[in-house]
C-alpha positions as CSV (number, residue, x, y, z in Angstrom):
1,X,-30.3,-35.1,-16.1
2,X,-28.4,-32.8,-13.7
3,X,-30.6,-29.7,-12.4
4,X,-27.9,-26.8,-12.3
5,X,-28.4,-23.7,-10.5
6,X,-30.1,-20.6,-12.6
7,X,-27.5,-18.4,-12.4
8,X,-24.5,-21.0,-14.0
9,X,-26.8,-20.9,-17.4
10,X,-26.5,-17.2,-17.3
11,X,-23.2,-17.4,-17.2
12,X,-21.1,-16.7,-20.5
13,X,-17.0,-16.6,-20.8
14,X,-14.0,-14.8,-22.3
15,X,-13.8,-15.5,-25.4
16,X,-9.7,-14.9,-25.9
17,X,-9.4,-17.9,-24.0
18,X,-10.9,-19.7,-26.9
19,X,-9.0,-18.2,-29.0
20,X,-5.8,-18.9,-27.2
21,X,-6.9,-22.5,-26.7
22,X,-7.3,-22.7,-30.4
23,X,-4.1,-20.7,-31.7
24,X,-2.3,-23.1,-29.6
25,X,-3.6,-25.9,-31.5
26,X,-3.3,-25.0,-34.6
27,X,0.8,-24.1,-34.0
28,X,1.1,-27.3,-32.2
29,X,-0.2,-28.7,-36.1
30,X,2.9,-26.4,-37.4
31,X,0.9,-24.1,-38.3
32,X,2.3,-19.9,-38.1
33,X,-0.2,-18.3,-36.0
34,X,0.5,-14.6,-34.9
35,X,-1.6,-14.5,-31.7
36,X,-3.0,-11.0,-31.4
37,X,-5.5,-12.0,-29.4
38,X,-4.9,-12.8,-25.8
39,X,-4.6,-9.3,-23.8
40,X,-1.3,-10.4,-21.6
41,X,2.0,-8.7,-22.0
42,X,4.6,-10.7,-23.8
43,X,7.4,-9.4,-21.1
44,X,8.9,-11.5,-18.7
45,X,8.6,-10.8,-15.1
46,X,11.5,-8.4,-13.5
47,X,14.2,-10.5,-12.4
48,X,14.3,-9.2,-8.6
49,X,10.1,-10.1,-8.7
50,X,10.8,-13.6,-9.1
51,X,13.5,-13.6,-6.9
52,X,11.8,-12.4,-3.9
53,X,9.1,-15.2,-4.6
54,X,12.0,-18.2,-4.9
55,X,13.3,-16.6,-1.6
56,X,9.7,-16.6,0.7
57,X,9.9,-20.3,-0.5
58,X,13.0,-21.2,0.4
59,X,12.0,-18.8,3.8
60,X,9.2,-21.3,4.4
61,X,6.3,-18.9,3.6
62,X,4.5,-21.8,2.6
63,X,1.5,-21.8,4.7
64,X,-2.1,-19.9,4.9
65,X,-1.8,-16.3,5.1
66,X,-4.5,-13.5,6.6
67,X,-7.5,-13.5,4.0
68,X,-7.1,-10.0,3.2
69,X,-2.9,-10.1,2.1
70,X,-0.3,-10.2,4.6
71,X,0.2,-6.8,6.7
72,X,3.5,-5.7,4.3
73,X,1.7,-6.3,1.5
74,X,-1.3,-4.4,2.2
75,X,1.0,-1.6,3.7
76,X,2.8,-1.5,0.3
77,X,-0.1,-1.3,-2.0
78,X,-1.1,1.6,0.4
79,X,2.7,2.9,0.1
80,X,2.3,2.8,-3.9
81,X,-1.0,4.6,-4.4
82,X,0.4,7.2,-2.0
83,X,3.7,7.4,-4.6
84,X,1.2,7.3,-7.5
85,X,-1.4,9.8,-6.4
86,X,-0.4,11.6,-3.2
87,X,-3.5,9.5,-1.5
88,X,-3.5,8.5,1.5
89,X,-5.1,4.7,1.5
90,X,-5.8,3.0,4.8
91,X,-3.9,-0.2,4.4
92,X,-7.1,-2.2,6.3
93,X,-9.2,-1.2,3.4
94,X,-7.1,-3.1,0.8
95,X,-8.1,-6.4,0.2
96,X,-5.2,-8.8,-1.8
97,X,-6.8,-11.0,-4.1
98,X,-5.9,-14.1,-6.5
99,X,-6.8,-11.7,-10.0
100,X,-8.9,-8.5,-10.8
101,X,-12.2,-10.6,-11.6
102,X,-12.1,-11.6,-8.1
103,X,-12.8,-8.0,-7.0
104,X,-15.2,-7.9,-10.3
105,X,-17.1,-11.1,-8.6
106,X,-17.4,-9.6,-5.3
107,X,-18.8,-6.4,-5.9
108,X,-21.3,-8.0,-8.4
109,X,-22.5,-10.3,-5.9
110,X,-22.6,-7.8,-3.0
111,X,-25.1,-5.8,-5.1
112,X,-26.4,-8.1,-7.7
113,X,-30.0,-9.0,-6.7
114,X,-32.9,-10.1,-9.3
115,X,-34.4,-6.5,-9.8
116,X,-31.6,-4.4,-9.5
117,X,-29.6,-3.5,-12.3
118,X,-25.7,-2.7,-13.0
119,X,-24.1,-0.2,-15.1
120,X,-21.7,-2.0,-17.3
121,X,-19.4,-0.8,-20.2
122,X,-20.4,-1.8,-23.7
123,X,-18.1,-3.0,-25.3
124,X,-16.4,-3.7,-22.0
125,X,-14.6,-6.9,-20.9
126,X,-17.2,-9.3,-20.9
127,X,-17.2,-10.9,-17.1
128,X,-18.7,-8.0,-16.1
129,X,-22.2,-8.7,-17.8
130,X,-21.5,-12.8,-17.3
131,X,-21.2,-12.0,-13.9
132,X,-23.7,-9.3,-13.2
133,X,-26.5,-12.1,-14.9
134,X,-25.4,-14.9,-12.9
135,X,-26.0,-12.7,-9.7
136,X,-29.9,-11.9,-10.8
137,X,-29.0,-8.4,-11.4
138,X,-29.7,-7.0,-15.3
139,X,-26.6,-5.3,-16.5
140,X,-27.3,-2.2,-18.4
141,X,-25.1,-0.8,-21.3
142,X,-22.9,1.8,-20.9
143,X,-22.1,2.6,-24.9
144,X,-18.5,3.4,-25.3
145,X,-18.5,5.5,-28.7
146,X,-15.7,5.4,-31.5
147,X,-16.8,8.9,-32.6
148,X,-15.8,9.3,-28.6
149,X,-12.5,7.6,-28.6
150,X,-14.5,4.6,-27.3
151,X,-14.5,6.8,-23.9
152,X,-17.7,7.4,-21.5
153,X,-19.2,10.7,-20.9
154,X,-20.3,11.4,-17.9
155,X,-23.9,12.1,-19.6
156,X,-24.4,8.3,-20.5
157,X,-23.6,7.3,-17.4
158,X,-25.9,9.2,-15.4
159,X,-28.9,8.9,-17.9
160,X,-28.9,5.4,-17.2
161,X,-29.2,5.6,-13.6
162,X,-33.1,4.2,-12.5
163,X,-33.9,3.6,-9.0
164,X,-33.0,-0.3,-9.4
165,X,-29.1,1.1,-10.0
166,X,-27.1,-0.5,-6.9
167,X,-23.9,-0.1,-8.9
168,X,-21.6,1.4,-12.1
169,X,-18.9,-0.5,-13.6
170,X,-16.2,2.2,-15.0
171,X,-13.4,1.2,-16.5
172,X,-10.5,3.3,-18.0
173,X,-8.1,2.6,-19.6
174,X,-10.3,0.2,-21.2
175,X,-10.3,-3.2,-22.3
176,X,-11.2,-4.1,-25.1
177,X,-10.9,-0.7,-26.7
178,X,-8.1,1.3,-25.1
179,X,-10.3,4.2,-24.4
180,X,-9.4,6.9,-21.8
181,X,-12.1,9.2,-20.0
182,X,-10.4,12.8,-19.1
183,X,-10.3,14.3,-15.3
184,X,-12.9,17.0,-17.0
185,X,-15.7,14.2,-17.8
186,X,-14.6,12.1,-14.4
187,X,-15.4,15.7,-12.6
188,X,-19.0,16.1,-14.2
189,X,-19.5,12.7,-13.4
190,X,-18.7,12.5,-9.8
191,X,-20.8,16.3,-9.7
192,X,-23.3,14.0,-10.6
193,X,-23.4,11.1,-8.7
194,X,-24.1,13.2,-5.6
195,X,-27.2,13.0,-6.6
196,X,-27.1,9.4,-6.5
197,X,-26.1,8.8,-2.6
198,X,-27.2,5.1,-2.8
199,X,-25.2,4.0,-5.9
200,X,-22.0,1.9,-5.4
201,X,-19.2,2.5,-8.2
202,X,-16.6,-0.1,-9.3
203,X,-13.7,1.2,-10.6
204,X,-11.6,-1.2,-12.7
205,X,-8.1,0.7,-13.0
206,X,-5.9,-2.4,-14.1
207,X,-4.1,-0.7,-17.1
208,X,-3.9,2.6,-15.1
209,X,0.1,2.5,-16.0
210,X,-0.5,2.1,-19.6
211,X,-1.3,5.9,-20.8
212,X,0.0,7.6,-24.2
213,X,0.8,10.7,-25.8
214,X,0.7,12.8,-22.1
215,X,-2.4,11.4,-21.2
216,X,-3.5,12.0,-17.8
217,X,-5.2,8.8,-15.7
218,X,-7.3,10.1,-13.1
219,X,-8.1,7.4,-10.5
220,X,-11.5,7.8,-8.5
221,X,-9.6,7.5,-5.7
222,X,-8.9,10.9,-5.5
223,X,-12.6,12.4,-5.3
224,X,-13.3,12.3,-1.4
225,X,-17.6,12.4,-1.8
226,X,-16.4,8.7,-3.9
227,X,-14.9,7.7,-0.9
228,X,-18.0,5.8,1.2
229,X,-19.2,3.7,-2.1
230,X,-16.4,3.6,-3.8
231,X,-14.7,0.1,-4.7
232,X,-10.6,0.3,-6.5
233,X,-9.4,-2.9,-8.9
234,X,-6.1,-2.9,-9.3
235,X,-2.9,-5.2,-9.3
236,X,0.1,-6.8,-10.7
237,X,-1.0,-8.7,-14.1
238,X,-0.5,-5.9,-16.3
239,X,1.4,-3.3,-15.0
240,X,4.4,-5.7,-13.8
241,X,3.7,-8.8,-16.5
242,X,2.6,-11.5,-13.8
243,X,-0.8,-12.4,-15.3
244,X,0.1,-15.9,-14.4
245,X,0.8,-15.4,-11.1
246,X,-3.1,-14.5,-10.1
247,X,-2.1,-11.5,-7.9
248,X,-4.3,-8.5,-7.8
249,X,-5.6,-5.9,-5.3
250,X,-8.5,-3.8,-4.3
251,X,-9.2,-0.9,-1.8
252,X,-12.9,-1.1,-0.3
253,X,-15.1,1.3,1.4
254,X,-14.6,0.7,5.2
255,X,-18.3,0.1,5.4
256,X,-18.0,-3.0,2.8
257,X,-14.2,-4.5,3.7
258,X,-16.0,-7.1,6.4
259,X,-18.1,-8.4,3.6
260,X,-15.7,-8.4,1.1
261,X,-13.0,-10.5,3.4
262,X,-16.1,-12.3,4.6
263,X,-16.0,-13.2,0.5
264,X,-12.3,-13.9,0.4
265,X,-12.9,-16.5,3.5
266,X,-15.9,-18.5,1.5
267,X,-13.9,-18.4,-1.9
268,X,-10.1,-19.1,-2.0
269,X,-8.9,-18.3,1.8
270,X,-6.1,-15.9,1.2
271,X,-3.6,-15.3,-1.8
272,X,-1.2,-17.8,-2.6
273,X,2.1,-16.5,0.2
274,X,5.6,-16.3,-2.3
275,X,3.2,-14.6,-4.4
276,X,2.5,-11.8,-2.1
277,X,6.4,-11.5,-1.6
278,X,7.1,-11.0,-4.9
279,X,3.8,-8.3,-5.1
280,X,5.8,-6.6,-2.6
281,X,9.0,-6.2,-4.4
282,X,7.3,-5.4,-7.5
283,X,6.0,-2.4,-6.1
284,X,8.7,-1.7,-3.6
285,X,12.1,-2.6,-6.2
286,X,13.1,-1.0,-9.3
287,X,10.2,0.5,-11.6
288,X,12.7,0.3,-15.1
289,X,10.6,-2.7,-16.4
290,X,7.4,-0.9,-16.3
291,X,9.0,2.6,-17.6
292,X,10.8,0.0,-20.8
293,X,7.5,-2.0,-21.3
294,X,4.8,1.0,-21.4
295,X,7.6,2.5,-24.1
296,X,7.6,-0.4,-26.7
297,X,3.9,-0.6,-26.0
298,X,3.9,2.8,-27.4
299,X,5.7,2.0,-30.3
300,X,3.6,-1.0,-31.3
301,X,0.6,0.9,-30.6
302,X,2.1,3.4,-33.5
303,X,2.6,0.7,-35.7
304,X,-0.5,-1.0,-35.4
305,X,-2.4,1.8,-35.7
306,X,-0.3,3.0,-39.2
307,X,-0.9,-0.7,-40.8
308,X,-4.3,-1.0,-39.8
309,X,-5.3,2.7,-40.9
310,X,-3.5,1.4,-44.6
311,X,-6.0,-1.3,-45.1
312,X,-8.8,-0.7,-47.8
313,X,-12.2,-0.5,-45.8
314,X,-10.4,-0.8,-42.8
315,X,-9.8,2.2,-40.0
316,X,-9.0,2.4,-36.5
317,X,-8.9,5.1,-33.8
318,X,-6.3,6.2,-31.7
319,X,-6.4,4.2,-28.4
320,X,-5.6,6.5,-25.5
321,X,-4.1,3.8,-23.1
322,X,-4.1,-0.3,-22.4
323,X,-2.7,-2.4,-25.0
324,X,-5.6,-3.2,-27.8
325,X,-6.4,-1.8,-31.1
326,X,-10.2,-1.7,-31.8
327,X,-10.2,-1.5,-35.5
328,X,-13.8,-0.8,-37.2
329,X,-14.5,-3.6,-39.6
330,X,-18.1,-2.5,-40.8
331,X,-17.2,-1.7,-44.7
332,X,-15.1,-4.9,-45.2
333,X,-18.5,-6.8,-45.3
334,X,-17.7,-9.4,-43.1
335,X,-19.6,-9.9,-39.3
336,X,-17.2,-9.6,-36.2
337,X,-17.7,-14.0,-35.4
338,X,-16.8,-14.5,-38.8
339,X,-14.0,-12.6,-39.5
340,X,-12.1,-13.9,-36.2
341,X,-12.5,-17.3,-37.0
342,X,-11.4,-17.0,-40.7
343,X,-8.7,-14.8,-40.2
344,X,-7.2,-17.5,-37.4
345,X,-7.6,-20.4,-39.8
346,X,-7.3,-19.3,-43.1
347,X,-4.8,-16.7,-42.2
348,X,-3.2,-17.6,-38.9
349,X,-3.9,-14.7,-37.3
350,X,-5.8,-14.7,-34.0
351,X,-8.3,-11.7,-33.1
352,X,-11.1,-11.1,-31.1
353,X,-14.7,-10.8,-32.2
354,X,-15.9,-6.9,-31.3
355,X,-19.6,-8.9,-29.8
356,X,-17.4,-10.7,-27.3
357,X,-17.7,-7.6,-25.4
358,X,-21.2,-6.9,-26.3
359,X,-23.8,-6.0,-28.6
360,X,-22.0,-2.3,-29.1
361,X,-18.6,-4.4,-30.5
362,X,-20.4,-5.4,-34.0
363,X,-18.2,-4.4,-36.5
364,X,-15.5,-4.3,-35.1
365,X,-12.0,-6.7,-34.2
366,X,-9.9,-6.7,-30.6
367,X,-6.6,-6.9,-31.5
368,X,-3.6,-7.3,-29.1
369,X,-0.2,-5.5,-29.6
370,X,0.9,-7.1,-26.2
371,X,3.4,-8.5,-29.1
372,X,6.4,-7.4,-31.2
373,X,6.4,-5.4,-33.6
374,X,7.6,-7.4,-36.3
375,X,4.5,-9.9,-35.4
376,X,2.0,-7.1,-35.2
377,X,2.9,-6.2,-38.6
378,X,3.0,-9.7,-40.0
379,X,-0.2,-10.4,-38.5
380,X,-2.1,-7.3,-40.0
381,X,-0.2,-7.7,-43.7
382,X,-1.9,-11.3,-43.3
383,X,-5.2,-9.4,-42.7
384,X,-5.1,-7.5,-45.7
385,X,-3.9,-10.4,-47.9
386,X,-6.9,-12.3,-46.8
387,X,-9.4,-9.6,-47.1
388,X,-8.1,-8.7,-50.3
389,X,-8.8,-11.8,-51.5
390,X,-12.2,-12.9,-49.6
391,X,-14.8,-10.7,-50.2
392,X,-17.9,-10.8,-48.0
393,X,-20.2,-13.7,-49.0
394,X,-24.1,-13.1,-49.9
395,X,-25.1,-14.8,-47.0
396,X,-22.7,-13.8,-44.8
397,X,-23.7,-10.3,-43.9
C-alpha cells in the first residue's frame, strides 16, 4: 500500500463539482435536470474577449510568458482597480494567475504551519478550510449569521484572533451565501487589526461586481495601514463569464510578491499567453456585458427569492451580492446531505448541501441563480412539489 503525504488526507473538495458531475449524468440518461448548483455564470464570454485571444494565437503568443502576467496585463489590472476605486496599484505587486484558488493556495501555504491557525468564513467556500488543513495550520470559524444577512462583524473576527493567528480569510460578496459586509463594519474592523501588526489578511473580492439594491462594495484595498499584510483575489471568472478560461489575478504586499512568484515558478510557470490577451481586453474593451449580466442577475435574484420565500417551512434572506440564494431549510425536517441528493434524483433539481461549506451551513441549501429565470422557477416549483409530498423520515433527522 501507497504511503501518501499527511496533508493529501486532510484534504477535502468542492462539492458542486459532484454535483455537476452527477447532474450531467443523469441528463445524459434523458433525464430534466435544472442545475442550480454549480456557481458559474450561464453568459457567454463578450465577443471582442474571445477575439483578442483567437488573435494572440494567430500572433504567435504561443510560448512561456513572465511568471507573474505579461507587463500589459499587469499594467491593466493596475489600470482597472484605479478606474474602480481611484487606487493607485503598483503593477509589480500584481501577480496573474491560472484561477482565484491559486491565490487561496498561496497565501495558505505561506502562512499555514502545524500550530498556527487561520481565520476562515463559516459557511465560506470550502477550499479555504481544505486547504488551510492540508498546510498544518487549524482553520478557525468565522460564523457568518442569517439573523446578519450571512455578513461578518468586525467583532467575530477580532474575538477569534489568538497569538497562533498568521492570517484572516474575508470574503464579501460571499460565496456560498451572497452576504455583504458594509464600509462601517470593514472600518471597525481594520481600527482593529492595528492591534494585530503580525496578522496577514486575505481578501477574496471575486464577485466584487455583483452588488444589489445600491450596495456599496468596499475593497480593503483602500485602507492604507492594510497595505504591508494585505493580499487582493480577484479576476476574470465571474465578473466577465470566463470561468473556463482559468484566468485570475492578485495584488500582494511588496514584502510577499518574491515568494508568491517564487510559488507561481514551482506550480504552473506562468498563465496560459492568448489568455492573458483576452484578460486584457476584457478589462480594457466595452464594460456592456458586465452592466447586462449583473442586471438579469438582479432580476433572478428577485425571483428566486419571491418562490423560495412562498414555500411552506421554507424562507430565505435577501442576498446582498454574488449570485446564490442560501435558503434556510431547518423546519422542512430534512438534513442539508439529504435533501441535495433527493431533490437531484427524485426531483431533478441540483443544489448544494449548506455543510459543504461547513458546520455553520446545516440547515440550509446553496442554490445557484447563475441561470434563467424560467429554470430558477421551474427548479424551485420542483422543490415544493417534492417537499410537499416527502415528509422528513423518522430516522432521517
Amino acid at each position: 500500500m501507497l504511503d501518501l503525504a499527511p496533508g493529501v488526507a486532510q484534504l477535502g473538495t468542492e462539492s458542486a463539482f459532484s454535483v455537476l458531475a452527477r447532474a450531467g449524468a443523469l441528463a445524459a440518461e434523458g433525464r430534466s435536470i435544472v442545475n442550480l448548483g454549480i456557481g458559474q455564470p450561464d453568459f457567454r464570454t463578450a465577443d471582442h474577449i474571445v477575439e483578442a485571444a483567437v488573435k494572440a494565437l494567430r500572433d504567435g503568443h504561443h510560448g512561456y510568458t513572465p511568471a507573474p502576467g505579461i507587463p500589459a496585463l499587469r499594467e491593466a489590472v493596475a489600470a482597472y482597480l484605479y478606474r474602480l476605486y481611484g487606487i493607485e496599484v503598483d503593477p509589480g505587486r500584481v501577480l496573474a494567475v491560472p484561477g482565484g484558488k491559486v491565490t487561496m493556495w498561496f497565501a495558505i501555504l505561506m502562512f499555514g504551519t502545524p500550530g498556527a491557525e487561520i481565520l476562515v468564513p463559516d459557511p465560506g467556500f470550502p477550499i479555504y478550510a481544505s486547504a488551510v488543513r492540508f498546510s498544518g495550520a487549524t482553520p478557525v470559524s468565522i460564523p457568518l449569521r442569517e439573523e446578519n444577512a450571512f455578513a461578518w462583524t468586525a467583532d467575530d473576527v477580532l474575538s477569534r484572533i489568538t497569538p497562533q493567528t498568521r492570517l484572516i480569510i474575508l470574503n464579501s460578496p460571499a460565496n456560498p451565501t451572497g452576504g455583504v459586509v458594509t464600509k462601517e463594519e470593514i472600518d471597525r474592523l481594520v481600527a482593529g487589526l492595528e492591534r494585530h501588526s503580525d496578522v496577514a489578511v486575505l481578501s477574496d473580492e471575486i464577485y466584487s461586481r455583483m452588488t444589489y439594491d445600491g450596495r456599496e462594495h468596499v475593497t480593503l484595498l483602500g485602507y492604507p495601514s492594510l497595505q504591508d499584510r494585505l493580499i487582493l483575489l480577484d479576476g476574470w471568472s465571474k465578473t466577465y463569464a470566463m470561468t473556463g478560461w482559468r484566468l485570475g489575478f492578485s495584488v500582494w504586499p511588496a514584502a510577499l510578491f518574491d515568494a508568491a512568484e517564487r510559488l507561481a515558478v514551482n506550480s504552473h510557470s506562468c498563465v496560459n499567453a492568448s489568455a492573458q490577451h483576452a484578460g486584457i481586453a476584457a478589462l480594457e474593451g466595452p464594460q456592456d456585458a458586465v452592466a447586462e449580466m449583473v442586471a438579469a442577475f438582479a432580476a433572478r435574484r428577485r425571483g428566486v427569492l419571491q418562490a423560495l420565500n412562498r414555500l411552506p417551512d421554507v424562507s430565505c434572506a435577501e442576498p446582498g451580492g454574488a449570485f446564490y440564494a442560501f435558503p434556510n431549510m431547518t423546519a422542512t425536517g430534512w438534513p442539508a446531505e439529504a435533501l441535495q441528493q433527493r431533490l437531484l434524483e427524485d426531483a431533478g433539481v441540483a443544489t448544494i448541501a449548506g455543510t459543504s461549506f461547513g458546520a455553520a451551513g446545516a440547515g440550509f441549501l446553496r442554490l445557484s441563480y447563475a441561470n434563467t429565470l424560467d429554470a430558477i422557477e421551474e427548479g424551485v416549483a420542483r422543490i415544493g412539489a417534492w417537499l410537499e409530498t416527502h415528509p422528513v423520515p423518522n430516522d432521517s433527522a
